[in-house]
C-alpha positions, -999 to 999 in steps of 0.1 A, spaced: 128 597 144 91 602 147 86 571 119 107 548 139 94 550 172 59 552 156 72 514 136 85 506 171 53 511 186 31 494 162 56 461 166 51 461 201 14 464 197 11 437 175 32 415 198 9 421 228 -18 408 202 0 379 192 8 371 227 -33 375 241 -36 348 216 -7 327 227 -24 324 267 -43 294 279 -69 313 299 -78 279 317 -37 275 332 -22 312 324 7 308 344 23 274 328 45 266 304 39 287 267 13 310 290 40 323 309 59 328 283 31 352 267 23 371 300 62 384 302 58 388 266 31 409 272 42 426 299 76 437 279 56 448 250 41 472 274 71 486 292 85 490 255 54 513 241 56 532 273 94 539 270 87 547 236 61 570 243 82 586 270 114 591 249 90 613 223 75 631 253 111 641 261 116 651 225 89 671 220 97 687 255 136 691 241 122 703 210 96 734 227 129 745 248 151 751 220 127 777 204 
């Protein structure tokens, strides 16, 4: 599980990179701009879900032992 969400994590990473590239700085809130920012925005929310469900596991994990 630890592989996936670390796969999952690096995907989302590289699509907020793609994405930086994607924005016209000069009009960033028209047409494929847009697009990017809410790209970039959901590639965020997605590493920080990620990075909360392995929180949780690791936390599952201590209270089992």
């Amino acid at each position: 599980m630890k592989i996936f969400t670390n796969i999952l994590i690096f995907v989302a990473i590289a699509l907020i990179i793609v994405n930086v590239f994607t924005i016209d700085f000069n009009k960033p809130l028209e047409g494929n701009s847009m697009v990017a920012l809410i790209g970039i925005v959901a590639a965020i929310c997605a590493v920080l879900v990620l990075l909360i469900f392995r929180m949780s596991k690791k936390i599952e994990q201590n209270l089992k032992n």
